[in-house]
C-alpha positions as CSV (number, residue, x, y, z in Angstrom):
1,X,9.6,80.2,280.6
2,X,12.8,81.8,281.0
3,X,16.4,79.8,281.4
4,X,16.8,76.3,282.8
5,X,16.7,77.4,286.6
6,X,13.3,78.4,286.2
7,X,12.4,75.4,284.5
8,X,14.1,73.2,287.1
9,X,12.4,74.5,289.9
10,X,8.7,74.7,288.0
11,X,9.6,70.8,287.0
12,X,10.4,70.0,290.6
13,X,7.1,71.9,292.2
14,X,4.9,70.3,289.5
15,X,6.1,66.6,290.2
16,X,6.0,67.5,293.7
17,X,2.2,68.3,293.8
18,X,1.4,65.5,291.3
19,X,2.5,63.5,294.3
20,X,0.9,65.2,296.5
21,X,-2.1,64.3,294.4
22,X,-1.7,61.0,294.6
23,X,-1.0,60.6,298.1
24,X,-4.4,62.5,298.5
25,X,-6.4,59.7,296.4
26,X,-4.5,56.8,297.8
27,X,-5.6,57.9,301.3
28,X,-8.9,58.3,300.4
29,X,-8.7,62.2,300.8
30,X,-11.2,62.8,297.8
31,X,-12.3,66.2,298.9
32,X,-8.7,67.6,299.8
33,X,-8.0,66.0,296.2
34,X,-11.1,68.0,294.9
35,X,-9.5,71.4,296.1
36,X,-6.5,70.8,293.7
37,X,-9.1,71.4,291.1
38,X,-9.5,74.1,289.1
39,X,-13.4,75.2,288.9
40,X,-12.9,75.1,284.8
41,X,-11.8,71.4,284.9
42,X,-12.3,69.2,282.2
43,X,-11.5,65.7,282.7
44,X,-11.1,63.0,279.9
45,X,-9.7,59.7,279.4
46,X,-10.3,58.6,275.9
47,X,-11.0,54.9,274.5
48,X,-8.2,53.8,272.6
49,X,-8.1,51.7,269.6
50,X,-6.1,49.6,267.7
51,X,-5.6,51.4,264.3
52,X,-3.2,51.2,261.6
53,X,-0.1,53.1,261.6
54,X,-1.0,55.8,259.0
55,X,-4.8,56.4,260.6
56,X,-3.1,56.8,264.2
57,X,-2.9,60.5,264.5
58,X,-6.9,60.5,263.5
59,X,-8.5,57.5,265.2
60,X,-6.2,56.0,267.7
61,X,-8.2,58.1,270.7
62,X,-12.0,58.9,270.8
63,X,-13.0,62.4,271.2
64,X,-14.7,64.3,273.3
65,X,-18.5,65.4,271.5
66,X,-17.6,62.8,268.8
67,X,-17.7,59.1,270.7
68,X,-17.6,57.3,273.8
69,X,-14.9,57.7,276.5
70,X,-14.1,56.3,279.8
71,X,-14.3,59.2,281.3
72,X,-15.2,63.0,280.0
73,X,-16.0,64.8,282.8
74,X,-16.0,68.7,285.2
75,X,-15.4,69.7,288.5
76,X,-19.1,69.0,289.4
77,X,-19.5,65.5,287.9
78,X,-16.4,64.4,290.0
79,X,-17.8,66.3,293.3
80,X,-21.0,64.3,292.8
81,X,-18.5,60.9,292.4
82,X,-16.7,61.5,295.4
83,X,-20.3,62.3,297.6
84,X,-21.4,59.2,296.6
85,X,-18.1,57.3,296.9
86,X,-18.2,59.3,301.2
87,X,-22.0,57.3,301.7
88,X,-20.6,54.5,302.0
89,X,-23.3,52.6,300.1
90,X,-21.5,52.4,296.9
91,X,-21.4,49.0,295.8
92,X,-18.5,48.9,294.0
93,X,-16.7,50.3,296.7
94,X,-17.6,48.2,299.3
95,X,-15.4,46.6,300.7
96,X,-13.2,49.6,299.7
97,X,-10.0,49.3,297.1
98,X,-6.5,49.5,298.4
99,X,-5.1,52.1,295.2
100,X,-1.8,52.7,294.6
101,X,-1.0,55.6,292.1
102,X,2.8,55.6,290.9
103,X,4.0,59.5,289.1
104,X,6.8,59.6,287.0
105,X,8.6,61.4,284.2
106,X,7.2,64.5,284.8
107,X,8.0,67.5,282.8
108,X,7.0,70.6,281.9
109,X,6.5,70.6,278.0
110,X,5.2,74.3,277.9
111,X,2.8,77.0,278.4
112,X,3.5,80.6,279.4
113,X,2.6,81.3,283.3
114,X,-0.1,81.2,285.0
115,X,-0.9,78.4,282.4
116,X,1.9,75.5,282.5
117,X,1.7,72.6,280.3
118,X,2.8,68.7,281.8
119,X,3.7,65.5,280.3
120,X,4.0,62.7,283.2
121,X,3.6,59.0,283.1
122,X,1.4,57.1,285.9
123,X,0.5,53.6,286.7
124,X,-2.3,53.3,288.8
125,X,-2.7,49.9,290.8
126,X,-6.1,49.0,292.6
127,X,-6.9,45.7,294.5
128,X,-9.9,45.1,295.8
129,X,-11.8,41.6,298.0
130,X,-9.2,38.4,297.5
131,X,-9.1,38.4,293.8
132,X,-9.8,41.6,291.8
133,X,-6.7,43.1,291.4
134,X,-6.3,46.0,288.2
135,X,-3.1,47.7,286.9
136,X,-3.5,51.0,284.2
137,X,-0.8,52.4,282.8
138,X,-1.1,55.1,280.7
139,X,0.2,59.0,280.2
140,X,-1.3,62.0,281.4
141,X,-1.7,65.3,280.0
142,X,-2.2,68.2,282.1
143,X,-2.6,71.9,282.1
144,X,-2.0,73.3,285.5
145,X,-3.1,77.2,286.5
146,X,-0.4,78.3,289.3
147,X,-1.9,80.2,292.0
148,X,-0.8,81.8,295.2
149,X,-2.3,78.8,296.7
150,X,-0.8,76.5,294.7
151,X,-1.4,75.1,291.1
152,X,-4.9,73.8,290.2
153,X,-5.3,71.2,287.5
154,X,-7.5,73.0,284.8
155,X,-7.2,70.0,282.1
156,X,-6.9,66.6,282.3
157,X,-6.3,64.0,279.8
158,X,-5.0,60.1,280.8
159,X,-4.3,58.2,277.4
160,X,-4.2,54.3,278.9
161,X,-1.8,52.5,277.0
162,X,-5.1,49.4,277.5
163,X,-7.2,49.7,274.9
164,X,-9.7,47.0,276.3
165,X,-10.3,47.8,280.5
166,X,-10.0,44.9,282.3
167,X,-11.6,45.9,285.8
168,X,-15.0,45.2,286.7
169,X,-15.5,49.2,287.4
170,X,-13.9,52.2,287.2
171,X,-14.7,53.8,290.6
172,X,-10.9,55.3,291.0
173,X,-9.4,58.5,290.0
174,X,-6.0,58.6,287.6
């Protein structure tokens, strides 16, 4: 990247289309949200634990091809969520969730163009029938590829600051 003005403006179109992203999933736009995907997507959202201090850096997260995680996923296995979340026969999704994703401290932390790496912060808020109501918090990751079109999210990773999940499913996007 070169100089500060370049860097400004990258920082302010990244934030700008992570909240563009999450206007999209808030109004249950899944498939416009799906074409802010890069084909190559990977997707993960590891489990965290509780670990001691000087074992954080090797066991804190689960990953990917080596343990469980909430959520290691493509481009296809989240096309085939939201087609099942548009039947309207999901039961977890019926009634449907009010969500209410919140983006902040966004920055660009490297990468060398078309490739841009991003650090951002999000807390994710879902409330659903009279009762269930879920708050995540957690950091995200991300590499985005900038196109002509716009940039598409090529990597994902959400590290929840929960290490024990509190709602009943995990049927929303972070």
């Amino acid at each position: 990247m070169n100089g500060p003005a370049l860097t400004a403006e990258l920082t302010a179109q990244v934030a700008d289309f992570f909240y563009l992203e999450a206007d999209l999933l808030d109004e249950r736009r899944f498939r416009e949200w799906l074409d802010l995907l890069d084909d190559d997507l990977t997707y993960q959202v590891p489990i965290r634990r509780n670990v001691a201090r000087h074992m954080l850096a090797e066991t804190e997260n689960t990953r990917a091809g080596e343990g469980a995680m909430w959520f290691d996923e493509d481009k296809i296995t989240l096309t085939k969520r939201v087609l099942q979340l548009e039947t309207g026969e999901h039961w977890a999704e019926e009634p449907v969730s009010r969500v209410s994703h919140l983006v902040t401290n966004v920055r660009v932390v490297g990468g060398e163009l078309p490739l841009v790496e991003t650090s951002s912060r999000i807390v994710v808020y879902r409330n659903r029938v009279d009762t269930e109501t879920d708050i995540l918090v957690g950091r995200r990751h991300d590499t985005l590829r900038m196109t002509d079109s716009g940039p598409r999210i090529v990597h994902r990773q959400v590290l929840l600051e929960q290490s024990v999940l509190q709602p009943k499913n995990l049927t929303f996007f972070l």
